[in-house]
N, C-alpha and C positions, 0 to 999 in steps of 0.2 A: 562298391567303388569300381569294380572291375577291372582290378592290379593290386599286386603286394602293397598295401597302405605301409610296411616299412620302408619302402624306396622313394615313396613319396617326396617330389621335391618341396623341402620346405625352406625356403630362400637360399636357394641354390646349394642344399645337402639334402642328405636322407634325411625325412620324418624320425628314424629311427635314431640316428647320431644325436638331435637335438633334444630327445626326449630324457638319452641315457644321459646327456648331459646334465639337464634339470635331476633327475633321481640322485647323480653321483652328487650334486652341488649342498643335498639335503641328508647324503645316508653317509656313514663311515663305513660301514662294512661294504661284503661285494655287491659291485650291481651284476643280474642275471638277466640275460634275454633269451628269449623262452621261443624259438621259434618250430616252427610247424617242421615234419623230418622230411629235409632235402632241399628246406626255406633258403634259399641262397643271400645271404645279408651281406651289407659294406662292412668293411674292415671298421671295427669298433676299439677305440684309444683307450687308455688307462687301465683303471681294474674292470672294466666291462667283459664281464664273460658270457660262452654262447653257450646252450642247452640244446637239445631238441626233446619236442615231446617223447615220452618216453611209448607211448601207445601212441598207434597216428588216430585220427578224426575223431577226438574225444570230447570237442570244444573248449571251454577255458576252464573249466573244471581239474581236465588232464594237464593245462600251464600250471596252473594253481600247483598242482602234484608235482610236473616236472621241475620245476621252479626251488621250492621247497627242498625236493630230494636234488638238486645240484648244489644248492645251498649248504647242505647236511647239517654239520653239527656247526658254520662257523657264526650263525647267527640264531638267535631266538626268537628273533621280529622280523618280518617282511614288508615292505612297501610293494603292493602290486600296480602295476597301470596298465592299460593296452596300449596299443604302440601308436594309436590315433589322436595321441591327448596334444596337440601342438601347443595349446597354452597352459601346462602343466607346469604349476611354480614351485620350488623349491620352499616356501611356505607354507603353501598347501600340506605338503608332506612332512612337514617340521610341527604343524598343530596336529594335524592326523596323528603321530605317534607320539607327540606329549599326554595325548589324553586316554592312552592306553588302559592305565593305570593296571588293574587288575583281571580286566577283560582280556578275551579270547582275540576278539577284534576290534577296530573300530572302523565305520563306512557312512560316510556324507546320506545324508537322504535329502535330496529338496525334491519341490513339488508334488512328493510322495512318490519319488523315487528313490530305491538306495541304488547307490553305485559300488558294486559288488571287485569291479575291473578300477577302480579309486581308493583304495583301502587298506589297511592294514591289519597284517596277522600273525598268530603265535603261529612258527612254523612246525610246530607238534601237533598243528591241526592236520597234518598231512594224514591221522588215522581216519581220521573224520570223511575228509577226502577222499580216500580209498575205498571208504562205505560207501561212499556217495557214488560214486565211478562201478563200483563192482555190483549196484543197484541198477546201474545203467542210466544214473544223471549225469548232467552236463553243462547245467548252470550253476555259475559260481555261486550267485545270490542264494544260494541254500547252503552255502558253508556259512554265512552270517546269522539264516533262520536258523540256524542248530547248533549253535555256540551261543556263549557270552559275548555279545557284539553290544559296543556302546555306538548308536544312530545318529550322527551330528546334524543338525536341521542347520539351515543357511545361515538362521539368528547365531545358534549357539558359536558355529566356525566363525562368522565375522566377530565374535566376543575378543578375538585375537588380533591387536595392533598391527602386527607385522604383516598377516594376511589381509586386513580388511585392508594397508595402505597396498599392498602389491597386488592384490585381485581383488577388486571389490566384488566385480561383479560375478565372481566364482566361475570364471571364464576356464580355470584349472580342469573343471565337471567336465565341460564340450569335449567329444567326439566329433569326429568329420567319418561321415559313410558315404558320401555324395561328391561327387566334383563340385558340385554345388554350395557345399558345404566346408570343403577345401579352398575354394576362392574366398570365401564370405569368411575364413579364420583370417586366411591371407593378407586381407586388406583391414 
């Protein structure tokens, strides 16, 4: 993108405000933004709290960990997203953690993609984490390879009234890495 994609103007705010806003609209407990150390972000409302990585350039692996450990003990379950999701719904995240059940996680896959940064997790996966980080990885998508992770396919998430009326098109999944890609959310 080549700029803090949380400052992103997204109809005239930060990418970043609208997105805490979608997570706060869907979670009770806290929301965490997880930013990179010395990430200079907008003044964020409500319960929206700030983190920074706890290691710097560990990639989202180390969010995953800092997140988690800001977190501590006041939740069990996390909602993760990157901070690029502009049409991230509040129902997206409300079937995401209904279908938890007994699982580790659970992470959308279409196309035969999972979305590792669209997801949800038991926050005691942070040992998992740590293994993972102190191995010298740095993608998320292997905290879901090495857990109980339930894989939602496009079919099974649209099985959900409330999502399939408010996203059908699982427009929630989209990232913007492009200005390119940022106009074409836009419009």
């Amino acid at each position: 993108m080549g700029r803090d994609k949380a400052l992103l103007d997204w109809h005239g705010r930060p990418l970043v405000v609208h997105v805490c806003e979608q997570v706060a609209a869907a979670v009770d407990g806290p929301v965490v933004v997880v930013g990179a150390s010395g990430q200079q972000l907008p003044e964020l409302a409500g319960r929206v709290e700030v983190a920074e990585d706890l290691v710097a350039d560990r990639g989202p692996l180390e969010g995953l960990r800092s997140g988690f450990v800001a977190i501590g003990g006041r939740a069990d379950v996390a909602f993760v997203t990157s901070v690029d999701a502009p049409h991230l719904r509040p129902e997206l995240i409300r079937t995401l953690v209904a279908r938890l059940g007994d699982a580790d996680a659970v992470m959308p896959e279409t196309d035969g993609f999972a979305h590792p940064l669209t997801a949800v997790y038991r926050t005691s996966l942070v040992e998992l984490v740590d293994g993972l980080l102190d191995a010298g990885e740095r993608r998320a998508r292997l905290v879901g390879e090495r857990c109980r992770t339930v894989f939602l396919s496009r079919a099974v998430l649209l099985q959900d009234p409330a999502l399939r009326d408010a996203d059908p098109d699982l427009r929630s999944l989209a990232d913007v890495d492009t200005p390119a890609d940022l106009e074409a959310a836009s419009s």
